[in-house]
C-alpha positions, 0 to 999 in steps of 0.5 A: 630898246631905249627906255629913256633918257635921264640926267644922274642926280648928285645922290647916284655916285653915293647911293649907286641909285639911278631914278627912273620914270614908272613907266620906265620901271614898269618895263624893268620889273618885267626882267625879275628881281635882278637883272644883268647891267651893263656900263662903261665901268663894267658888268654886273648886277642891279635891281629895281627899287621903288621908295614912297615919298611925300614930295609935293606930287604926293599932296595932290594924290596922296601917294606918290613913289620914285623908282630906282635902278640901284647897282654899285656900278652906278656909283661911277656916274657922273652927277649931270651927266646925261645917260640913255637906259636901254634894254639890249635888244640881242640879249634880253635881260640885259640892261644897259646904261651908258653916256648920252650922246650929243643930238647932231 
């Protein structure tokens, strides 16, 4: 099941933390603490962390919180590349992120 598209940030390959929608980390936080990761440079381990902000968003709500997938795996991601994030629909709880590829 895709859960979204994203574009990886400069940050990812130093922090390994990938940022994800609320709504992306709402289906996420289903899985537990941590959870299974799978991507091009292996297996692993990840978890779901959420950090609160005072970005521009937070003026108007007065909270205002990104979500993370944070695993060293995501260390091997290239900034500005595209990656599709997906639940592996024949083994639950395992989560996948791999390159997008191009629309046809």
């Amino acid at each position: 099941m895709l859960l979204e598209r994203r574009i990886v940030s400069r940050k990812t390959p130093l922090d390994g933390k990938l940022e994800i929608s609320a709504h992306a980390a709402s289906q996420l936080a289903l899985l537990g603490e941590t959870f299974a990761l799978r991507t091009s440079s292996g297996d692993g381990a990840a978890r779901l962390e959420k950090m609160s902000c005072t970005c521009a968003k937070s003026a108007s709500t007065g909270v205002h919180e990104h979500h993370f997938i944070e695993s060293d795996l995501l260390r091997a991601l290239e900034v500005d590349a595209e990656v599709r994030i997906e639940l592996d629909d024949a083994q639950p709880g395992l989560l996948s992120i791999e390159l997008a590829q191009p629309a046809r």
